[in-house]
N, CA, C and O atoms as a Tinker XYZ file with bonds, in Angstrom:
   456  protein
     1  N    186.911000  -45.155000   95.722000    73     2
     2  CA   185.691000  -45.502000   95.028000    64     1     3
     3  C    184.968000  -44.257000   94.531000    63     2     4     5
     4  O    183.965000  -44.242000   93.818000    81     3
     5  N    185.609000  -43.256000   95.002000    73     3     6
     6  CA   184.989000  -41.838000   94.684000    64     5     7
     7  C    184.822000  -41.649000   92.944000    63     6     8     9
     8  O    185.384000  -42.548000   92.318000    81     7
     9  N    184.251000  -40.791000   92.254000    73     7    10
    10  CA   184.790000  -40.642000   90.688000    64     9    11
    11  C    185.568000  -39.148000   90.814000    63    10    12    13
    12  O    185.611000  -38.212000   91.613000    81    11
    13  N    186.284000  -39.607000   89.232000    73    11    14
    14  CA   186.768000  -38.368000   88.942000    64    13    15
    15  C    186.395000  -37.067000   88.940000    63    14    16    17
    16  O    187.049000  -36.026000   88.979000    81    15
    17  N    185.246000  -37.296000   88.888000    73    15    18
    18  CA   184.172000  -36.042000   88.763000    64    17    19
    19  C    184.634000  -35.586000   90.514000    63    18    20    21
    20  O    185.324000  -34.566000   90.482000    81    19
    21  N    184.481000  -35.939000   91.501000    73    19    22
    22  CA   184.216000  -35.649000   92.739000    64    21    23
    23  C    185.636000  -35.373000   93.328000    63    22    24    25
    24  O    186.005000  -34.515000   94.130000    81    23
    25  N    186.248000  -36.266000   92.748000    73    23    26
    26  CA   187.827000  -35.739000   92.860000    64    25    27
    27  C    188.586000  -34.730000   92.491000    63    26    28    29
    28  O    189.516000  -34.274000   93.156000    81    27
    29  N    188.225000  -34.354000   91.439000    73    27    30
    30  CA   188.627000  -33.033000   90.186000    64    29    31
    31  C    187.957000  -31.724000   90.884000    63    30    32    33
    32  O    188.491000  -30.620000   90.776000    81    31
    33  N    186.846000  -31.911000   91.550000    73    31    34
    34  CA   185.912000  -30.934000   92.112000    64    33    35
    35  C    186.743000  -30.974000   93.577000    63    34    36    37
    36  O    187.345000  -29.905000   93.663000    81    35
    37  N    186.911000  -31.527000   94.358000    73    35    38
    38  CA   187.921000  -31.847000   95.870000    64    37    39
    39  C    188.937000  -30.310000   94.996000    63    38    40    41
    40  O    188.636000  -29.117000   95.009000    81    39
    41  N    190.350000  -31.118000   94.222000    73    39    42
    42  CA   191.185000  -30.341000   94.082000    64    41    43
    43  C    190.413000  -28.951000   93.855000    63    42    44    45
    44  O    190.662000  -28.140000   94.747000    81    43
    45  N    189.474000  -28.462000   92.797000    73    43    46
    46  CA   189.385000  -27.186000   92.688000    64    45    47
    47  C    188.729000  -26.627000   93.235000    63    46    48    49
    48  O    188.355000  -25.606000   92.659000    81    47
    49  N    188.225000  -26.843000   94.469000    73    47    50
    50  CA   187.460000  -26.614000   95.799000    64    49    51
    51  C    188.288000  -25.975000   97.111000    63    50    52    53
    52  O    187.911000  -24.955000   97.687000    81    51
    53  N    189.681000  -26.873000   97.553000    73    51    54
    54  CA   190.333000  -26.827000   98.503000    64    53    55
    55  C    191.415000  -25.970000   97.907000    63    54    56    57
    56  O    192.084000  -26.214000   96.902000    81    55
    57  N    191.476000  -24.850000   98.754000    73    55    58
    58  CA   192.470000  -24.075000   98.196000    64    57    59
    59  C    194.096000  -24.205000   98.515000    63    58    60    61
    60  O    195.051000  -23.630000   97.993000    81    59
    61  N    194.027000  -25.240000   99.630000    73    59    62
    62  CA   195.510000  -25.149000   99.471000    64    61    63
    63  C    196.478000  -26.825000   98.463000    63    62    64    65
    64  O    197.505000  -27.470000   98.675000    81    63
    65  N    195.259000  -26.862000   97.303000    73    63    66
    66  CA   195.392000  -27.774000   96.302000    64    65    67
    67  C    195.810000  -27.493000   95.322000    63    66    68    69
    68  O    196.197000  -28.246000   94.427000    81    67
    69  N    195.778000  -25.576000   95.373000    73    67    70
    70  CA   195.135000  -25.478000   93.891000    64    69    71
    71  C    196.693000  -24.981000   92.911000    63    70    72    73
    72  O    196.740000  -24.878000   91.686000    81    71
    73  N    197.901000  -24.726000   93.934000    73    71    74
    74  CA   198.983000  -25.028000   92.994000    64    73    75
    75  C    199.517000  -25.931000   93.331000    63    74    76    77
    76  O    200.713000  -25.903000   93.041000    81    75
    77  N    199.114000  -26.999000   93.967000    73    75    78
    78  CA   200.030000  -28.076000   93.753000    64    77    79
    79  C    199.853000  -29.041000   92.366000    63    78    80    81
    80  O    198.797000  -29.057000   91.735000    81    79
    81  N    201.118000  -29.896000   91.962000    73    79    82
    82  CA   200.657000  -30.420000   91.162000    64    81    83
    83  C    200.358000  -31.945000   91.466000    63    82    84    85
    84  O    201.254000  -32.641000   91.942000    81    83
    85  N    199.195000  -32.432000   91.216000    73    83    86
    86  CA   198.866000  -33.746000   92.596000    64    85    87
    87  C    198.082000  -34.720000   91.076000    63    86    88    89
    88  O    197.738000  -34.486000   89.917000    81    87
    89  N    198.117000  -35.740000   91.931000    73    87    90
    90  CA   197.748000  -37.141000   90.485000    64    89    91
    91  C    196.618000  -37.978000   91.875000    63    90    92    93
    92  O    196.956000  -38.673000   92.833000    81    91
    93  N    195.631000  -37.648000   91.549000    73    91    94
    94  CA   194.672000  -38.377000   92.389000    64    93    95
    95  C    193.983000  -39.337000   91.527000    63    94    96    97
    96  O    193.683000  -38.930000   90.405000    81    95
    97  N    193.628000  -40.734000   91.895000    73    95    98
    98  CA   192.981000  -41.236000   91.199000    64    97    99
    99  C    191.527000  -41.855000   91.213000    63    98   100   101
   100  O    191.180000  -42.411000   92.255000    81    99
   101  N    190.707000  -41.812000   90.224000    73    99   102
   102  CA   189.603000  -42.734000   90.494000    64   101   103
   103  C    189.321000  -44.409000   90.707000    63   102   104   105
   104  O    189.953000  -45.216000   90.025000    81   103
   105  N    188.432000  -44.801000   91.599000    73   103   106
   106  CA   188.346000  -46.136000   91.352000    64   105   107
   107  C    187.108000  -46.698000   91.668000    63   106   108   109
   108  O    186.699000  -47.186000   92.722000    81   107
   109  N    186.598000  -46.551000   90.610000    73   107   110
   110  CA   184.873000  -46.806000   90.186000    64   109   111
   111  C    184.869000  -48.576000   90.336000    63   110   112   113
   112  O    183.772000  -49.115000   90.476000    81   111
   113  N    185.954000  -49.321000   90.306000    73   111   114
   114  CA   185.766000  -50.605000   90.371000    64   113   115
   115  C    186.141000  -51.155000   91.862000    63   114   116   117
   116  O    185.908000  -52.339000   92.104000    81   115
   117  N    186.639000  -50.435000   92.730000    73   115   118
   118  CA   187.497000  -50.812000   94.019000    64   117   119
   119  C    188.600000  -51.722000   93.854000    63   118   120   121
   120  O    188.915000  -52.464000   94.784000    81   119
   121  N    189.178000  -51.733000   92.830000    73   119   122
   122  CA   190.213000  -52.587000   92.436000    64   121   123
   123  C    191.264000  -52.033000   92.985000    63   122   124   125
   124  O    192.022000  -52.989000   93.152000    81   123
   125  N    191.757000  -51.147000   93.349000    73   123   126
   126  CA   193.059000  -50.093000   93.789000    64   125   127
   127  C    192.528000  -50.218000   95.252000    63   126   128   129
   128  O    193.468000  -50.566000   95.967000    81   127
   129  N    190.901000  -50.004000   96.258000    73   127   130
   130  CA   190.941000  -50.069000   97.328000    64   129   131
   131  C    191.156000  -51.083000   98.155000    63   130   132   133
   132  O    191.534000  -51.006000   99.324000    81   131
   133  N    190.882000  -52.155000   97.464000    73   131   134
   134  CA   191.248000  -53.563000   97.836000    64   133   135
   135  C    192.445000  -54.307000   97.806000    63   134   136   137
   136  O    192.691000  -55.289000   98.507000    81   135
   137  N    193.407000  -53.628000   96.697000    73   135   138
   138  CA   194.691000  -53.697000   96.470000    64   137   139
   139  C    195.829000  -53.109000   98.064000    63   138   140   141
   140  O    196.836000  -53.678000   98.484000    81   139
   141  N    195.021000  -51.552000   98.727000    73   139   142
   142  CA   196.011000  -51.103000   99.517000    64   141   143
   143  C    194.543000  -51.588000  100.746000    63   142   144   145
   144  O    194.244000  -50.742000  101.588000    81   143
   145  N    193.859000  -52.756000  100.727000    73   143   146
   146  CA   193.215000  -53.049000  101.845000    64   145   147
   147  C    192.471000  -52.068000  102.710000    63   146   148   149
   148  O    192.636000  -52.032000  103.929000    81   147
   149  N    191.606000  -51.232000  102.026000    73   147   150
   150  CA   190.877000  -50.297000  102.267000    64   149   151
   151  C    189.432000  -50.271000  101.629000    63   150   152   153
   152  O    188.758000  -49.245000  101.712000    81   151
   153  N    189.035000  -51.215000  101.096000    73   151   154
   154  CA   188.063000  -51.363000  100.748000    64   153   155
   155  C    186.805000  -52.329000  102.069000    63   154   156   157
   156  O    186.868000  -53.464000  102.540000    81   155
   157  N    185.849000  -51.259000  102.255000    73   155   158
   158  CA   184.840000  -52.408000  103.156000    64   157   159
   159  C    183.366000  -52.436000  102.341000    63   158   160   161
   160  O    182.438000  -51.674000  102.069000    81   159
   161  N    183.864000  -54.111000  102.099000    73   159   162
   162  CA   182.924000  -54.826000  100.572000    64   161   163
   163  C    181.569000  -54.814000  101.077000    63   162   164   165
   164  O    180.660000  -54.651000  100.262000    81   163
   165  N    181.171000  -55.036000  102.908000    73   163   166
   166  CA   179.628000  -55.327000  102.445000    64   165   167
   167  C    178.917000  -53.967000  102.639000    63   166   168   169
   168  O    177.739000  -53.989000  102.994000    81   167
   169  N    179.733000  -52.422000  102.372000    73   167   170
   170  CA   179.046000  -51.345000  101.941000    64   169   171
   171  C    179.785000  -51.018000  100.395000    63   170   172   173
   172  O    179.042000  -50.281000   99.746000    81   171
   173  N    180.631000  -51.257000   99.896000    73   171   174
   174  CA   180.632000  -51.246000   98.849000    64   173   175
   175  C    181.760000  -50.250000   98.712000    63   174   176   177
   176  O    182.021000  -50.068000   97.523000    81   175
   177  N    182.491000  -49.568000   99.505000    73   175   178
   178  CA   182.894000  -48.349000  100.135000    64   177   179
   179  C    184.286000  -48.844000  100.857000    63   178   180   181
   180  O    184.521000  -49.726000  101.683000    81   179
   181  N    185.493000  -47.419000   99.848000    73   179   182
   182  CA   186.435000  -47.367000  100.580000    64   181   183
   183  C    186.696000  -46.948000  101.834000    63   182   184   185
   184  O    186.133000  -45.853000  101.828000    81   183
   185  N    187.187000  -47.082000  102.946000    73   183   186
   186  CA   187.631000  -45.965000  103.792000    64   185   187
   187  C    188.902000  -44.724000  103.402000    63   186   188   189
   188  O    189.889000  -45.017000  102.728000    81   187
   189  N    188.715000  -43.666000  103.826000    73   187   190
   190  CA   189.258000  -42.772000  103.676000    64   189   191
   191  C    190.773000  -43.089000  103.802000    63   190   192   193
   192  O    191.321000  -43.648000  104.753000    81   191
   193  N    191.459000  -42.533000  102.433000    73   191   194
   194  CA   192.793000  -43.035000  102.507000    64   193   195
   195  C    193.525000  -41.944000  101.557000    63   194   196   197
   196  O    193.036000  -41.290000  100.636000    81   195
   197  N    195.258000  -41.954000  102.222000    73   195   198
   198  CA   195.875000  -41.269000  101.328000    64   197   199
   199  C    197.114000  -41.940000  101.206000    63   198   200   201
   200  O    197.557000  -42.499000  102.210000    81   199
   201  N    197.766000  -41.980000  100.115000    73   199   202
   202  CA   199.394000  -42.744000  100.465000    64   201   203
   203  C    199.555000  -41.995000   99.329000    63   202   204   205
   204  O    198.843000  -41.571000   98.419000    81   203
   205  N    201.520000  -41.937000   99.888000    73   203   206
   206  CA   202.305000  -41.379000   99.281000    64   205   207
   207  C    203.701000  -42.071000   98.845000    63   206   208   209
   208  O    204.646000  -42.494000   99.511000    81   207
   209  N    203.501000  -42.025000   97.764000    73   207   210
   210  CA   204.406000  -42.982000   96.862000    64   209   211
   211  C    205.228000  -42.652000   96.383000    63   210   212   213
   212  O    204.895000  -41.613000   95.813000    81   211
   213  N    206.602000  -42.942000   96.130000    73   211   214
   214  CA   207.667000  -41.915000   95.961000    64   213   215
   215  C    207.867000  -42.289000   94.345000    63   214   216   217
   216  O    207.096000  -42.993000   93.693000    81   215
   217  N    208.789000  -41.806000   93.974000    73   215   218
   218  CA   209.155000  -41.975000   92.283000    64   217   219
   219  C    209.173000  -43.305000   91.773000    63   218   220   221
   220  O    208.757000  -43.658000   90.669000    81   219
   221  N    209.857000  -44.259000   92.956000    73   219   222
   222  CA   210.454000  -46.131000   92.439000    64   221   223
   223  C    208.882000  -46.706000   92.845000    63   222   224   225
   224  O    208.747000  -47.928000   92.775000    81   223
   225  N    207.719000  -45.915000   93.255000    73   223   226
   226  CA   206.789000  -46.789000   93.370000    64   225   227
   227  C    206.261000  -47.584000   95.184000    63   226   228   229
   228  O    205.563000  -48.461000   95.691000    81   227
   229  N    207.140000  -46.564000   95.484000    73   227   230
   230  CA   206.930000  -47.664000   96.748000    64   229   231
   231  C    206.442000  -46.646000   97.847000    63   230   232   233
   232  O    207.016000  -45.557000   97.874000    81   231
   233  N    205.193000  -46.955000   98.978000    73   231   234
   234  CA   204.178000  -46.091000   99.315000    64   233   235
   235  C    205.156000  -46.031000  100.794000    63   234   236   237
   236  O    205.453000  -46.952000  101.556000    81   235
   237  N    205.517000  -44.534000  100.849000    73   235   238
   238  CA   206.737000  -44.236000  102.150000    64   237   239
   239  C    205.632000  -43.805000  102.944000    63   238   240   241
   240  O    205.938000  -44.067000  104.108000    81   239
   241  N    204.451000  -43.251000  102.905000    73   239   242
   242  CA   203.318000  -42.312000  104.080000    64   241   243
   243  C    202.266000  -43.287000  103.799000    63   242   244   245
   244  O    202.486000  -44.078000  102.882000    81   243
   245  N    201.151000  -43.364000  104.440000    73   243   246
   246  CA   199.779000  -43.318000  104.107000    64   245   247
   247  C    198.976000  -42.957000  105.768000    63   246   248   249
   248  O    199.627000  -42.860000  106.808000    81   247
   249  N    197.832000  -42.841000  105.699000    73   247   250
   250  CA   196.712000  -42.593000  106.432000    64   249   251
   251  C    195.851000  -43.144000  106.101000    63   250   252   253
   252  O    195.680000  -43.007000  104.889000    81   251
   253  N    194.843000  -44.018000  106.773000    73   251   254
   254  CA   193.471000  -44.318000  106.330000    64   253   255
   255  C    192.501000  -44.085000  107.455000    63   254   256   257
   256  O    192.899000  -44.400000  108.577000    81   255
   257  N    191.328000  -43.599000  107.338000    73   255   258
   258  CA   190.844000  -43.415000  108.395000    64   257   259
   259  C    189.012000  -43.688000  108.164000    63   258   260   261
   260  O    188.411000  -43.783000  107.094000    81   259
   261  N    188.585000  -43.746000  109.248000    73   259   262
   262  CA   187.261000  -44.148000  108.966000    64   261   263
   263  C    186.220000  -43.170000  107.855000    63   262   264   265
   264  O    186.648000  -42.015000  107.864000    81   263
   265  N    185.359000  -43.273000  107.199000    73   263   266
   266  CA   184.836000  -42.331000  106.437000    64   265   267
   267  C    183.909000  -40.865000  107.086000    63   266   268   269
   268  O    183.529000  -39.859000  106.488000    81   267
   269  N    183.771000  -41.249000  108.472000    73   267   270
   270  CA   182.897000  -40.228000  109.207000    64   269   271
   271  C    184.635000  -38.956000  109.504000    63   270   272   273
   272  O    184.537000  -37.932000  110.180000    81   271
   273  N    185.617000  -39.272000  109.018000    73   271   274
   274  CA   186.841000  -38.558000  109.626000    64   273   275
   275  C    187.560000  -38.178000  108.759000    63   274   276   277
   276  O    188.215000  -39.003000  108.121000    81   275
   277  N    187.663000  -36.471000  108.418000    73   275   278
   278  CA   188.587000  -35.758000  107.763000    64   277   279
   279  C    189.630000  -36.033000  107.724000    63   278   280   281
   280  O    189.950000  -36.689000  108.715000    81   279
   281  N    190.743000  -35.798000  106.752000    73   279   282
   282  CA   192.240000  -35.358000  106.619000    64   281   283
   283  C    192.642000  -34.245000  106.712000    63   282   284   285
   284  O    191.960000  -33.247000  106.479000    81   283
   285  N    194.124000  -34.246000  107.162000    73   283   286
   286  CA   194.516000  -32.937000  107.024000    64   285   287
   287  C    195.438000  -32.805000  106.271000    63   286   288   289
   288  O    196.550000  -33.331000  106.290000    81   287
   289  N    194.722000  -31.662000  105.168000    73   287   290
   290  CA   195.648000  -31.465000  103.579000    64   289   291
   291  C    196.817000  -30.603000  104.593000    63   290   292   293
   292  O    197.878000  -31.214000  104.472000    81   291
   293  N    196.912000  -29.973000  105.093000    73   291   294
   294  CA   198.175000  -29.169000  105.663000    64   293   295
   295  C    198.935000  -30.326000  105.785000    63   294   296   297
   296  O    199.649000  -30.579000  104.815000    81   295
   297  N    198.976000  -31.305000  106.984000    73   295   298
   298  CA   199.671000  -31.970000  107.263000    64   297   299
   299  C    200.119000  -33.114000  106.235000    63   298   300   301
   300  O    201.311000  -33.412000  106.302000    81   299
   301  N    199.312000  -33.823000  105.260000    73   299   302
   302  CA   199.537000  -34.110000  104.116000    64   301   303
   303  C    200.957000  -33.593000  103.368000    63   302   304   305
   304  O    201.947000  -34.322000  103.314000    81   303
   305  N    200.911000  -31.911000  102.661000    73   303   306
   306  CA   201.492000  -31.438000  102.279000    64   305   307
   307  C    202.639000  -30.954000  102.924000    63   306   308   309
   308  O    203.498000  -30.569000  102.131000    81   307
   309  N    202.993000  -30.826000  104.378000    73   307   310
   310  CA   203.889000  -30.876000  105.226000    64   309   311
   311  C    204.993000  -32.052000  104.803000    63   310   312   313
   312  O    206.160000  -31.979000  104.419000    81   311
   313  N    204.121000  -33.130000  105.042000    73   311   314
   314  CA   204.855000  -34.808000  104.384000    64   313   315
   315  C    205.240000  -35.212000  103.196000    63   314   316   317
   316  O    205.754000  -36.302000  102.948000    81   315
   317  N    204.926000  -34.066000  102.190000    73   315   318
   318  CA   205.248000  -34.380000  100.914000    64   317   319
   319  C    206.365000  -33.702000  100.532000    63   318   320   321
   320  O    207.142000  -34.095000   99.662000    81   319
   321  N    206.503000  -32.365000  101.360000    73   319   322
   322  CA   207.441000  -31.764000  101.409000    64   321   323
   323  C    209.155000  -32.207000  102.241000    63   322   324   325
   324  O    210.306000  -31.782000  102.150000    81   323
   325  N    208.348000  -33.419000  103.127000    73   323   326
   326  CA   209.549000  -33.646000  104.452000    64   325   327
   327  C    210.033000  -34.421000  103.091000    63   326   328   329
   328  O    210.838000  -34.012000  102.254000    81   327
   329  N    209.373000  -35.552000  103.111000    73   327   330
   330  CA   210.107000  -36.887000  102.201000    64   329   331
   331  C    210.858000  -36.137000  100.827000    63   330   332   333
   332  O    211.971000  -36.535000  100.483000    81   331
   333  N    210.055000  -34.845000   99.947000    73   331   334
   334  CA   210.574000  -34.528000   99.234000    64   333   335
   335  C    211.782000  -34.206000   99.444000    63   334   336   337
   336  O    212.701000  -34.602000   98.727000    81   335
   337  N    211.999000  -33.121000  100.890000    73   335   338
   338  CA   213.439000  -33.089000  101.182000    64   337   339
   339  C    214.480000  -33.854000  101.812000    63   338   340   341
   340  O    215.581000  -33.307000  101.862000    81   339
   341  N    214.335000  -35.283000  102.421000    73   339   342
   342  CA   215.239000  -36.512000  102.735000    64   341   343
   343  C    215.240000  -36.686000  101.750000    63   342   344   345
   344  O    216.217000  -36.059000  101.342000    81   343
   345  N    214.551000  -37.393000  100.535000    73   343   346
   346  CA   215.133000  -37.864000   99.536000    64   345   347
   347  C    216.368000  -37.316000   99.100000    63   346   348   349
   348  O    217.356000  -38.030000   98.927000    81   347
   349  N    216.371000  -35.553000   98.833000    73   347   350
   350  CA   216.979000  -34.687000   98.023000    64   349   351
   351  C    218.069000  -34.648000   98.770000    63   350   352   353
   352  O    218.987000  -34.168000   98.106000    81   351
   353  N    218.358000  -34.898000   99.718000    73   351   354
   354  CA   219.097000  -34.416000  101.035000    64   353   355
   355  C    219.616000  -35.192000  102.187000    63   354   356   357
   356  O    220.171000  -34.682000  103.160000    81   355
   357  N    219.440000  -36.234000  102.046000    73   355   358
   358  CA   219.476000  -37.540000  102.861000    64   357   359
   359  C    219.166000  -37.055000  104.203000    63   358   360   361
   360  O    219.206000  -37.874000  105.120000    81   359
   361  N    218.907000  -36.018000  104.413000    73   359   362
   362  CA   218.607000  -35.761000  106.122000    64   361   363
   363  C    217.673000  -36.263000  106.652000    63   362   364   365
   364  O    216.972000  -36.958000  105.917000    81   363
   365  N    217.391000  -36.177000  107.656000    73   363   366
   366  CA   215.834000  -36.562000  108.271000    64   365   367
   367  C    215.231000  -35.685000  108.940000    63   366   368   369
   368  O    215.791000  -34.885000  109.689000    81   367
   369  N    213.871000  -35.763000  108.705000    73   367   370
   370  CA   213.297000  -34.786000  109.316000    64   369   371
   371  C    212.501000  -35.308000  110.069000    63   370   372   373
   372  O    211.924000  -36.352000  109.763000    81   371
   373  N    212.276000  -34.561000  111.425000    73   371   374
   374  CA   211.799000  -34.666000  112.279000    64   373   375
   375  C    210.146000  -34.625000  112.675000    63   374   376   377
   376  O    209.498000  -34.349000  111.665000    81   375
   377  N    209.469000  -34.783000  113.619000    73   375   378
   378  CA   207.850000  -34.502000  113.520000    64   377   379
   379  C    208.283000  -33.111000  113.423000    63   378   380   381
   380  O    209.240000  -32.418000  113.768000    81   379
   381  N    206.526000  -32.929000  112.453000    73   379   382
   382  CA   206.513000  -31.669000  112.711000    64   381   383
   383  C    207.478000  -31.042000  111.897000    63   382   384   385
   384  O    207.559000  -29.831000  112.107000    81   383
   385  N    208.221000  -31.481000  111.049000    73   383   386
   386  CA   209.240000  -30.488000  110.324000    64   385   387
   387  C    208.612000  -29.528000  109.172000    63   386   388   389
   388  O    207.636000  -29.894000  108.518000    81   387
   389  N    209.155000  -28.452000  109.003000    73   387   390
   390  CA   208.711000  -28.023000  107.594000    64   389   391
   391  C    210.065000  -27.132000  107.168000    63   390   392   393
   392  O    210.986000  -26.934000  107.961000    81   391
   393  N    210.041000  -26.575000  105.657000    73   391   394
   394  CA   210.970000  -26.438000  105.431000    64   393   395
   395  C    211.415000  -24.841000  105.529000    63   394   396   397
   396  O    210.844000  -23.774000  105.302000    81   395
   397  N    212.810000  -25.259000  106.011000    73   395   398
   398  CA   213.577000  -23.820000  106.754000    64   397   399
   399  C    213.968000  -24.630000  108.411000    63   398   400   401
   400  O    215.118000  -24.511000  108.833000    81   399
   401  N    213.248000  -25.176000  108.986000    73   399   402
   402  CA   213.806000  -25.816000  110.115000    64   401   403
   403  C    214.911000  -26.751000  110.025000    63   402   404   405
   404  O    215.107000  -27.210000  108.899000    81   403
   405  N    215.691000  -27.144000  110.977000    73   403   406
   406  CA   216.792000  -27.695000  111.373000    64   405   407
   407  C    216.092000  -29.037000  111.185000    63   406   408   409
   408  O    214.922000  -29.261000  111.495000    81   407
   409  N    217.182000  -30.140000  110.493000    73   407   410
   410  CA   217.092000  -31.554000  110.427000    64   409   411
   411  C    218.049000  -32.362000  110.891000    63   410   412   413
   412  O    219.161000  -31.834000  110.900000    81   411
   413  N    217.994000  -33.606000  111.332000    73   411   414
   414  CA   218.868000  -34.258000  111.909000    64   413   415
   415  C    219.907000  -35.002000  111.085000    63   414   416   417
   416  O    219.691000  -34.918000  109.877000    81   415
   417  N    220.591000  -35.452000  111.304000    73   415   418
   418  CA   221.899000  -36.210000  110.415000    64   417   419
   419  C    221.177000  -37.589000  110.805000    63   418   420   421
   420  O    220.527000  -37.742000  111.840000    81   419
   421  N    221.389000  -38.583000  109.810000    73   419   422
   422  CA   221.303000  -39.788000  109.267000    64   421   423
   423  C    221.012000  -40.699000  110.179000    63   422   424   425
   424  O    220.144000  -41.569000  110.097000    81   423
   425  N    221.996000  -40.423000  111.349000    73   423   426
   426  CA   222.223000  -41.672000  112.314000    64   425   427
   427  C    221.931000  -41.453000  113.577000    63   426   428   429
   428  O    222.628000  -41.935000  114.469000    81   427
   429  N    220.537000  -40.469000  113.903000    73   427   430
   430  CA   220.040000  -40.048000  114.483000    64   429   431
   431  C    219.144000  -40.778000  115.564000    63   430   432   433
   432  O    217.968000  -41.082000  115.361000    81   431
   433  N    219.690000  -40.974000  116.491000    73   431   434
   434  CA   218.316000  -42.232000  117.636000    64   433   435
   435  C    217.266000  -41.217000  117.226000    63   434   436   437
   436  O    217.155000  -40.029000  116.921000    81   435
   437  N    216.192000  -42.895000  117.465000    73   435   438
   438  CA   214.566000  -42.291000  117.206000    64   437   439
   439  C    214.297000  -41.531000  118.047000    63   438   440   441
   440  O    213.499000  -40.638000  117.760000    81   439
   441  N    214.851000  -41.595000  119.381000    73   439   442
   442  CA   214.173000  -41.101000  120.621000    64   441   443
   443  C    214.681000  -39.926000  120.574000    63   442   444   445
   444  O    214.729000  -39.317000  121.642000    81   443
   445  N    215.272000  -39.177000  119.190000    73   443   446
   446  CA   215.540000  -37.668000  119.241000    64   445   447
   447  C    214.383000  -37.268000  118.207000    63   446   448   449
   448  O    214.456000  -36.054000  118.016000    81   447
   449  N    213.529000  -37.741000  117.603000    73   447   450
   450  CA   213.052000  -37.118000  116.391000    64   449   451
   451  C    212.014000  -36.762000  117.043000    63   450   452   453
   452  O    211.454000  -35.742000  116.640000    81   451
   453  N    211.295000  -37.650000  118.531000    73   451   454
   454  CA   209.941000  -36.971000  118.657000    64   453   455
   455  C    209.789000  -35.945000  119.691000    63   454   456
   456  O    208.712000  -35.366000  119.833000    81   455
């Protein structure tokens, strides 16, 4: 529900934004917050949210969190980087991965990733 204005100012504010290349959007109508069920109507007001949507459209991450509660762009960008590299790579990555660390093969029990 934020505007562009406040968003555009976010990216060129936070410095570890400022080379990425990122597509944030506005939604002055809450039509998009209500869509990913993040909208709370009797303040008028999204809660804090991020999802990450891969190329075919389909949201592989998100976070939403109450509005009194930060994100963390590190960890954000950590995740954009993991999924960027399973996609590329079919591997999986683990918590906590970033890139240069060891990833697991495909058919990996869960109870090794955490």
């Amino acid at each position: 529900t934020d505007t562009k204005f406040s968003h555009k100012r976010f990216v060129e504010t936070e410095p570890l934004l400022k080379d990425l290349k990122l597509t944030i959007g506005a939604d002055g109508t809450g039509e998009v917050s209500r869509a990913f069920g993040v909208m709370i109507e009797e303040e008028g007001q999204a809660l804090r949210g991020r999802f990450l949507i891969n190329p075919d459209g389909v949201v592989v991450a998100q976070e939403v969190q109450a509005p009194m509660v930060g994100r963390n762009v590190k960890e954000f960008l950590r995740q954009v980087k993991a999924w960027q590299h399973a996609s590329k790579t079919g591997e999986v990555c683990p918590a906590g991965w970033t890139p240069g660390k060891k990833t697991l093969p495909v058919n990996t029990d869960v109870e090794q990733m955490t």
